[in-house]
RONUSE-780029 format. One record per residue: residue number from 0; residue in three letters; x, y, z of N, C-alpha, C in turn. Coordinates in steps of 0.001 Angstrom, whole numbers, plus 500000, padded with zeros to 6 digits. Example, Ala and Ser with C-alpha at 12.3 -4.5 7.8 and 13.67 -1.06 7.14 Angstrom:
% RONUSE-780029
[0 "ALA" [513190 494310 507800] [512300 495500 507800] [513200 496700 507800]] [1 "SER" [512850 497750 507080] [513670 498940 507140] [512900 500030 507870]] 
% end
This chain:
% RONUSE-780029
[0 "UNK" [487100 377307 017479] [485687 377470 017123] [485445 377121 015656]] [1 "UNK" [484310 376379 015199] [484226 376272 014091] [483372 377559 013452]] [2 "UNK" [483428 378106 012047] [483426 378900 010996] [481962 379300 011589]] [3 "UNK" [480922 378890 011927] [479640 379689 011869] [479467 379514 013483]] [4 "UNK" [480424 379477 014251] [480085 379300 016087] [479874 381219 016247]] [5 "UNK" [478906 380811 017255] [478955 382568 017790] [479676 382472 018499]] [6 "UNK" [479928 384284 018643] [480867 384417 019127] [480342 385793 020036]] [7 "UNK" [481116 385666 021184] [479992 386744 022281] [481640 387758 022651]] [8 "UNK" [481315 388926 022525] [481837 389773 022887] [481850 391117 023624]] [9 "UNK" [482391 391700 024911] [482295 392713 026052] [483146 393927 025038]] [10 "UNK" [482251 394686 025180] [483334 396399 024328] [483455 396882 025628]] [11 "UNK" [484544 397553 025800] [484626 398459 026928] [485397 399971 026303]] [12 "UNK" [484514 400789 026007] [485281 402248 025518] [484109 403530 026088]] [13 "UNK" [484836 404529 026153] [484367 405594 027102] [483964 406920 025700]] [14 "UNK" [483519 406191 024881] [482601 407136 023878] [481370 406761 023452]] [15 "UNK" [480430 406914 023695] [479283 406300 023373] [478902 406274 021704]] [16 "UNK" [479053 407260 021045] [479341 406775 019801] [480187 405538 018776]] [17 "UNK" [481290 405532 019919] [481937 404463 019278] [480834 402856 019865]] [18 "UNK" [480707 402947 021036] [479741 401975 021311] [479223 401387 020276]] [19 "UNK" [478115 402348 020121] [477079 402271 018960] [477252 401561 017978]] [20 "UNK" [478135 402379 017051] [478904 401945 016040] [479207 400407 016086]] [21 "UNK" [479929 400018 017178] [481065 398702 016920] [479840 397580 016923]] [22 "UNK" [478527 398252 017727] [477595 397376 018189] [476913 396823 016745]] [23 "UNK" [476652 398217 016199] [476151 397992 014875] [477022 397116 014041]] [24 "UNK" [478648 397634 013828] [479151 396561 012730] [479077 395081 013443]] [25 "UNK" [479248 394444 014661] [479184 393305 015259] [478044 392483 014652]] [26 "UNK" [476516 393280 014656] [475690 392975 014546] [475355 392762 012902]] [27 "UNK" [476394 393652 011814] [475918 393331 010467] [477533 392179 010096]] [28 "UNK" [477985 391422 011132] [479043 390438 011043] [478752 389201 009774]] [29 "UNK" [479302 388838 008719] [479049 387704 008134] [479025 386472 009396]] [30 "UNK" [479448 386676 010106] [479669 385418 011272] [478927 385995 012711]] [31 "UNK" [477861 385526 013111] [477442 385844 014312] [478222 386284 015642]] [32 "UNK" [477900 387599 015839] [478809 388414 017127] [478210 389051 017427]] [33 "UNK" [477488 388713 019161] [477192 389026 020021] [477662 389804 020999]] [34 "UNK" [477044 391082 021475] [477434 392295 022600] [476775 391727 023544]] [35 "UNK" [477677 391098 024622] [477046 390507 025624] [477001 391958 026720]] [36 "UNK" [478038 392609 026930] [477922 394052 027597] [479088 395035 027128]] [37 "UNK" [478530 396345 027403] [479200 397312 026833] [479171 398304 027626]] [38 "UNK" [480497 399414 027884] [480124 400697 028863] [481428 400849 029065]] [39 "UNK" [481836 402065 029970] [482992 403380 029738] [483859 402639 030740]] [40 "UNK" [484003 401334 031203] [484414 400687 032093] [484851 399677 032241]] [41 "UNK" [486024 398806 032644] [486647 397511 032546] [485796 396706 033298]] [42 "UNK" [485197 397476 034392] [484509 396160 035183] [483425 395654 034572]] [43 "UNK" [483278 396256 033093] [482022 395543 032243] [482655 394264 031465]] [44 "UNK" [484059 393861 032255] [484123 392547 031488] [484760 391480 032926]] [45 "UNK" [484512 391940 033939] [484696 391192 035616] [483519 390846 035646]] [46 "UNK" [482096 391163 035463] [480909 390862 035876] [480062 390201 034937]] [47 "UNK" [479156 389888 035180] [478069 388879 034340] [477883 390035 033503]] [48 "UNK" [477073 390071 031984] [477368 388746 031519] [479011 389173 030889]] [49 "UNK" [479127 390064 031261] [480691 390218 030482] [481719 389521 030438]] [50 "UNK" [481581 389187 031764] [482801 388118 032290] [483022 386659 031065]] [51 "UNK" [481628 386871 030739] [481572 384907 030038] [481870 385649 028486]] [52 "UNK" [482262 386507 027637] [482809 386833 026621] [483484 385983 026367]] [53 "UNK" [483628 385621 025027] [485058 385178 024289] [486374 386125 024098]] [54 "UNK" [485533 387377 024239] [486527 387922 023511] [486567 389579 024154]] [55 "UNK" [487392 390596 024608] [487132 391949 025468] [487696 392870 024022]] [56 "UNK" [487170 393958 023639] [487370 394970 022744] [487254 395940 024151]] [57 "UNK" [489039 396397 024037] [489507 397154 024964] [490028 398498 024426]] [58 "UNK" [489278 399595 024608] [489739 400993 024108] [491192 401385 025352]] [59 "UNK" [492446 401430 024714] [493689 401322 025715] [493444 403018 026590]] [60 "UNK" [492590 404074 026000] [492231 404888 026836] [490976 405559 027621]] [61 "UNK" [491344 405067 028606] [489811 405465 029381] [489432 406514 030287]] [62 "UNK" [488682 407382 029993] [488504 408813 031199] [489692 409675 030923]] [63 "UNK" [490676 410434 032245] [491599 410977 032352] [492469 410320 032613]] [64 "UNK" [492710 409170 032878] [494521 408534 033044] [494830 408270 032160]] [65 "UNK" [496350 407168 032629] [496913 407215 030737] [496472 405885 030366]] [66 "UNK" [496994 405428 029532] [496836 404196 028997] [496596 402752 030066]] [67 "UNK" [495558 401822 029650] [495105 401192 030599] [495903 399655 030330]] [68 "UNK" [497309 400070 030398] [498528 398700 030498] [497890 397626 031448]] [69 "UNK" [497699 398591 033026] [497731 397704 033886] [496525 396431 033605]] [70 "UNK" [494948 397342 033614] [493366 396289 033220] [494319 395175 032013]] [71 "UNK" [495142 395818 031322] [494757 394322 030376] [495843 393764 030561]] [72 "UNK" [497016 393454 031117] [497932 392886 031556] [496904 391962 032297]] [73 "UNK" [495797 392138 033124] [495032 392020 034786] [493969 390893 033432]] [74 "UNK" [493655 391360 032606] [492451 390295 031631] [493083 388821 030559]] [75 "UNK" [494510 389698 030793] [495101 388909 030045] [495589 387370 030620]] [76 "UNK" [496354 387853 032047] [496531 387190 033202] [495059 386239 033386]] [77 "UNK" [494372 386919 033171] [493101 385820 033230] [492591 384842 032414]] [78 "UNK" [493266 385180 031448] [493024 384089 030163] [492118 384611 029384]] [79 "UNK" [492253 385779 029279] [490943 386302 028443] [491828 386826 027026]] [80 "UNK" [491220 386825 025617] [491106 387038 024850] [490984 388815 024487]] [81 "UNK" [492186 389429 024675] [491514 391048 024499] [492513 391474 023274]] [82 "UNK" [491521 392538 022131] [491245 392899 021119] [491233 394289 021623]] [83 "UNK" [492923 394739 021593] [492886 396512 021648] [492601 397190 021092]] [84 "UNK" [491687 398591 020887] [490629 399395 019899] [491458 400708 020384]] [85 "UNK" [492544 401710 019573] [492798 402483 020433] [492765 404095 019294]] [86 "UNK" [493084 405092 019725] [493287 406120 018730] [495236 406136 018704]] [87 "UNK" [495484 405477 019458] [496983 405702 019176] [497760 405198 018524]] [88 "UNK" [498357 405431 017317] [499173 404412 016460] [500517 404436 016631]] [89 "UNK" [501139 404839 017352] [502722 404798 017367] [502549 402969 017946]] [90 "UNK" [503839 402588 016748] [504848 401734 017099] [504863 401286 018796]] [91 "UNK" [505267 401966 019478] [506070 401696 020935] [504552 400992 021959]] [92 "UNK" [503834 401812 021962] [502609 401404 022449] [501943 399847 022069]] [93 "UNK" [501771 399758 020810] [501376 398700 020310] [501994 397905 020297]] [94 "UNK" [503721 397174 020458] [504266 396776 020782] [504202 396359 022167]] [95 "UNK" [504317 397130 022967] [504188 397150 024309] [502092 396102 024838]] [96 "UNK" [501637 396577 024160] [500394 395880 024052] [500563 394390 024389]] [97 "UNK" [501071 393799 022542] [501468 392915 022223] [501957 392191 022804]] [98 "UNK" [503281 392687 023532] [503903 392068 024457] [503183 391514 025892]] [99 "UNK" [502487 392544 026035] [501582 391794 027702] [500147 390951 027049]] [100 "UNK" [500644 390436 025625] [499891 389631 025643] [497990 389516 024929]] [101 "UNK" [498123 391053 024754] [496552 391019 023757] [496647 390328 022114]] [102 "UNK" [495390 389917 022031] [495697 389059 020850] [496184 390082 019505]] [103 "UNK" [495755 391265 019792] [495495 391966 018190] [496168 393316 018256]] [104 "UNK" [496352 394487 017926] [496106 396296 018571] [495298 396558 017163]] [105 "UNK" [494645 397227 017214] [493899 397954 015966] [494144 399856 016370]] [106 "UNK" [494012 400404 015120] [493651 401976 015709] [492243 401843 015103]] [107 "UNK" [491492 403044 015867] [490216 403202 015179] [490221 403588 014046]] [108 "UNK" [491025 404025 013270] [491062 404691 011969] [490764 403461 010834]] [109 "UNK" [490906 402308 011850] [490577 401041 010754] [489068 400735 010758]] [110 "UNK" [488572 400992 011530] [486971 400982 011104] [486916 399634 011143]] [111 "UNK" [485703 399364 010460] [484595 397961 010693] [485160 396733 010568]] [112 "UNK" [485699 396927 009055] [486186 395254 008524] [487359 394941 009676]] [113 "UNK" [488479 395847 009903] [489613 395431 010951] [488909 394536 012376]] [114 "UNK" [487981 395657 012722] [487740 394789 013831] [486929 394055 013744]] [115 "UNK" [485948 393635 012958] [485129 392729 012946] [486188 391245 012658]] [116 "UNK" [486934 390993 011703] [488441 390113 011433] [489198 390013 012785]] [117 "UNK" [489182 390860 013234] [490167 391057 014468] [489568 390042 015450]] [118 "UNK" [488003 390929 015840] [487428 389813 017173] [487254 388396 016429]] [119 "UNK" [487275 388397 015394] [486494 386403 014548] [488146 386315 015313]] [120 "UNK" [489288 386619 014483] [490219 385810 015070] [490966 385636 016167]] [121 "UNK" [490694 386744 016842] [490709 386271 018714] [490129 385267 019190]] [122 "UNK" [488824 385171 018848] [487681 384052 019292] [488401 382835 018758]] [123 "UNK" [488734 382585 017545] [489705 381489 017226] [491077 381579 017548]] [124 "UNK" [491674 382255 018578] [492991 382089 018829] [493899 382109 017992]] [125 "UNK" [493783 383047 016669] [494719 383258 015341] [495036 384907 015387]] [126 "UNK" [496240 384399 015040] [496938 386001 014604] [496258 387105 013766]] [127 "UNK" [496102 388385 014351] [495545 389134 013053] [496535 390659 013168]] [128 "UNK" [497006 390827 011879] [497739 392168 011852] [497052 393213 010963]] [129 "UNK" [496650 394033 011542] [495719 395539 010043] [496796 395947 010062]] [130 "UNK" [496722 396137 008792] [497381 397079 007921] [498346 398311 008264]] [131 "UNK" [497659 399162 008805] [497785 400187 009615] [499022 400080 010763]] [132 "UNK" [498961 398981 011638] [499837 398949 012258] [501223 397838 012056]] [133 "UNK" [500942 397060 010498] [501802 396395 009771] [502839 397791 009409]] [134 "UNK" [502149 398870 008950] [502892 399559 008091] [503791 400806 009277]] [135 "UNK" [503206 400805 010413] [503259 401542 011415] [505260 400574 011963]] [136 "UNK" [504710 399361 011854] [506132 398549 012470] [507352 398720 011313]] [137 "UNK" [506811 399474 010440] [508053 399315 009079] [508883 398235 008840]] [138 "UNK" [509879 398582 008204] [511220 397269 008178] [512082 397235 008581]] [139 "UNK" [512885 396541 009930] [514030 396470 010140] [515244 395979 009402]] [140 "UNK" [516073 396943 009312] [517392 396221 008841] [518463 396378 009606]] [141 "UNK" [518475 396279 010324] [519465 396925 011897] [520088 395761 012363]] [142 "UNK" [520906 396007 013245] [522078 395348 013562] [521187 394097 014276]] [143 "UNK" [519758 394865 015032] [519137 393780 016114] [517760 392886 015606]] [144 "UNK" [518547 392736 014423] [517565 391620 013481] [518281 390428 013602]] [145 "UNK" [517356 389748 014308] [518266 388134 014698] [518264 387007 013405]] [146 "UNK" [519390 386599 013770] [519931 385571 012091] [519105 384592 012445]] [147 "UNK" [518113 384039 011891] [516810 382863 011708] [517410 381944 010664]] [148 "UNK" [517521 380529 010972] [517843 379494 010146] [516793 379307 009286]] [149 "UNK" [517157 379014 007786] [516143 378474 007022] [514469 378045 007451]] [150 "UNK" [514823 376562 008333] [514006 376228 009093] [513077 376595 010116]] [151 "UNK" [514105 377330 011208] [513394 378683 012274] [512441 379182 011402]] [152 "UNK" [512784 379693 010095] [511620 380309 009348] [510690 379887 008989]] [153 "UNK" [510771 378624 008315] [509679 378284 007472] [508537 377469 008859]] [154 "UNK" [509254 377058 010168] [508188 376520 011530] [507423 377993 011803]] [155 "UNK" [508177 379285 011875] [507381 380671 012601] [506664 380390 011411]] [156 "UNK" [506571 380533 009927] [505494 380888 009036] [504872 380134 008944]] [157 "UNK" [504837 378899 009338] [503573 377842 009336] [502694 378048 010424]] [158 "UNK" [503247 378451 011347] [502952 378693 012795] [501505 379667 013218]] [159 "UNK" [501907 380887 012122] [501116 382145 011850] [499968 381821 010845]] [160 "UNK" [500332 380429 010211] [499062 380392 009146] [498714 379364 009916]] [161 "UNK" [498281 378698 010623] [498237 377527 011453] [497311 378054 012478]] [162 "UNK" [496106 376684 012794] [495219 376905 014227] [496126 376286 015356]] [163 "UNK" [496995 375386 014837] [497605 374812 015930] [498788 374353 015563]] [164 "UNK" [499728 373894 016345] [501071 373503 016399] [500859 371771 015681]] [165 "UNK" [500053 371399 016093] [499533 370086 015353] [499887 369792 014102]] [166 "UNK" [499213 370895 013739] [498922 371200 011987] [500128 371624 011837]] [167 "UNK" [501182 372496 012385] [502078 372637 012044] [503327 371372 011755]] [168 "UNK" [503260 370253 012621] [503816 369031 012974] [503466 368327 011676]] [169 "UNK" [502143 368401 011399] [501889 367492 009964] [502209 368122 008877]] [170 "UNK" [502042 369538 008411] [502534 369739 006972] [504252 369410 007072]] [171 "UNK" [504978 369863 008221] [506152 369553 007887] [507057 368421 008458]] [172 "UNK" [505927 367524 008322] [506558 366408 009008] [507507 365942 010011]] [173 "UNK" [507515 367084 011175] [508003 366864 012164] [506912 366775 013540]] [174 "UNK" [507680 366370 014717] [506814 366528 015933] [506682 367564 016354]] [175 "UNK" [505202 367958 017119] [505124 368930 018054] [505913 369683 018651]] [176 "UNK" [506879 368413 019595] [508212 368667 020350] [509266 369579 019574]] [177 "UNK" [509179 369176 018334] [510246 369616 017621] [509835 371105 017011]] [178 "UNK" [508434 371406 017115] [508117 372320 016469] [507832 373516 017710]] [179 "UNK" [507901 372759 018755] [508094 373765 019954] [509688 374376 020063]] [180 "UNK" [510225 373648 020039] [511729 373579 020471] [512161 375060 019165]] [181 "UNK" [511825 374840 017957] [512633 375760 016631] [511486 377093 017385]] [182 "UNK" [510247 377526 017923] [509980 378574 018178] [510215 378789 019624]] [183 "UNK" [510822 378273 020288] [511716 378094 021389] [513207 378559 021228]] [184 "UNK" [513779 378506 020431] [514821 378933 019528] [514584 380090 019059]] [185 "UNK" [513509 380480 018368] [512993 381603 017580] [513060 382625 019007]] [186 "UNK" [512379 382551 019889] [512365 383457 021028] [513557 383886 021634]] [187 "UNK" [514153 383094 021965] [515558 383365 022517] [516817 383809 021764]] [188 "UNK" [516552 383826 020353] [517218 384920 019555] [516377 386056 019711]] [189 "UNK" [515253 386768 019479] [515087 387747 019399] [515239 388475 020686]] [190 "UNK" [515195 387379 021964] [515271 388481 023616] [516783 388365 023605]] [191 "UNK" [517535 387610 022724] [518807 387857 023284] [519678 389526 022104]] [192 "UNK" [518601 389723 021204] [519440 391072 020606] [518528 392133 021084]] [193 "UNK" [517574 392216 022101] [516535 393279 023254] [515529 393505 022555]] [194 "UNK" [514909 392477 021656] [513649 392715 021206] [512242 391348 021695]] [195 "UNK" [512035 391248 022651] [511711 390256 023044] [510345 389746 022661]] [196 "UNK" [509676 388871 022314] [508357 388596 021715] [507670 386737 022310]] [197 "UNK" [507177 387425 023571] [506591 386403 024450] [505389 386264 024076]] [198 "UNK" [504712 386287 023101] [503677 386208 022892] [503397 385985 021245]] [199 "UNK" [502423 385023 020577] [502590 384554 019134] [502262 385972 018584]] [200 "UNK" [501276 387011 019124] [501243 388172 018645] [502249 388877 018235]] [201 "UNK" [502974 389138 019293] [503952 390160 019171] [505328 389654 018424]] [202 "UNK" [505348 387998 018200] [506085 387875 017504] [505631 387881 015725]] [203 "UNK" [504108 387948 015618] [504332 388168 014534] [504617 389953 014137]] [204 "UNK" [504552 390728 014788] [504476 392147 014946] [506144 392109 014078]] [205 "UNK" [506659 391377 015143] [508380 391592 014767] [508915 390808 013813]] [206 "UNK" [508317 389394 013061] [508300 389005 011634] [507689 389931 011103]] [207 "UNK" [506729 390790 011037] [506671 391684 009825] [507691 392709 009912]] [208 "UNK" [508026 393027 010753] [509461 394526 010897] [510472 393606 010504]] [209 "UNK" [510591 391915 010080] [511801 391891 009753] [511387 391369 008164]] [210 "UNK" [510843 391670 007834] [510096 390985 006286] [510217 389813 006156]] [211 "UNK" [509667 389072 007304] [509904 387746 007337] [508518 387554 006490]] [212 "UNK" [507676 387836 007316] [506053 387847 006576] [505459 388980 006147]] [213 "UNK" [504137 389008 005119] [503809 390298 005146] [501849 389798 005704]] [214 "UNK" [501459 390958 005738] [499929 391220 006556] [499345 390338 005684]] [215 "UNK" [499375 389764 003826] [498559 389711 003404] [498793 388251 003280]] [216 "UNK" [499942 387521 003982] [500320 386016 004039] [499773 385425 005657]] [217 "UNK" [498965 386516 006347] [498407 385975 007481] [497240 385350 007282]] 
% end
């Protein structure tokens, strides 16, 4: 999307205050963001106009069950763009997020600017890490920190500042192919010491636990 495209977005959280709220900061956005629908319910992003969102702001708890893994595994699978809004900050959860694939996790404790940054860069298909759960992943120095070649490194960090693999191919003067292949490499070290990161999210989750990058080089 280019810099001033709107951008239409489905909230789905089971507090009506928070509603309100997210509706309001959306609406005072430097960049146009639209509440196409909102309500205590996932099927407000299966149906018109929700369905046609760019982007789902998914509260991971809804009503009395537990955490709603399965809906966004089920939105994600769909090709949808979802932006987790949750009160829970442990590590394990947000990880686990990551991994099935949502673009972002936020806690609510981050308030406006997080998620307003958060949904712009879902809608553009770019990495975004708050703070909060940068500092939540700490630093690994453990045995199951996989040895990254020079190179492996410097393709993942172009990768994370990058709209596309393209752009990644031209600053460092290699091909696509080639720039698939070193984060192709990058993956299969980290699932082979049991930390696995199928997703550009969650691998940047686990470059910041290894101080490969920090939040403020995204």
């Amino acid at each position: 999307m280019s810099d001033n495209a709107l951008v239409s977005v489905v909230v789905v959280d089971d507090h009506p205050a928070i509603l309100s709220g997210i509706e309001a900061w959306f609406a005072a956005s430097r960049r146009p963001i639209t509440v196409l629908a909102a309500g205590d319910s996932v099927g407000e992003a299966w149906t018109e106009p929700g369905s046609t969102a760019d982007v789902v702001v998914l509260d991971l708890q809804l009503g009395e069950g537990g955490p709603a893994f399965g809906d966004l595994r089920r939105l994600v699978d769909a090709g949808r763009q979802v932006v987790v809004y949750s009160m829970r900050d442990d590590e394990k959860t947000a990880l686990n997020c990551l991994d099935l694939g949502a673009a972002t996790y936020l806690t609510k404790s981050e308030g406006r600017e997080h998620l307003v940054e958060a949904t712009l860069a879902a809608a553009d298909e770019r990495p975004y890490m708050a703070p909060a759960l940068a500092g939540a992943l700490g630093t690994n120095t453990g045995a199951d920190r996989p040895q990254l070649s020079v190179r492996e490194e410097n393709v993942l960090i172009e990768w994370f500042q990058s709209e596309s693999k393209e752009l990644v191919a031209q600053r460092l003067g290699i091909s696509v192919r080639t720039v698939n292949s070193y984060l192709d490499r990058v993956r299969i070290k980290y699932a082979n010491v049991g930390r696995p990161a199928r997703t550009k999210a969650s691998l940047v989750a686990r470059a910041i636990q290894d101080g490969l990058v920090d939040v403020d080089d995204l």
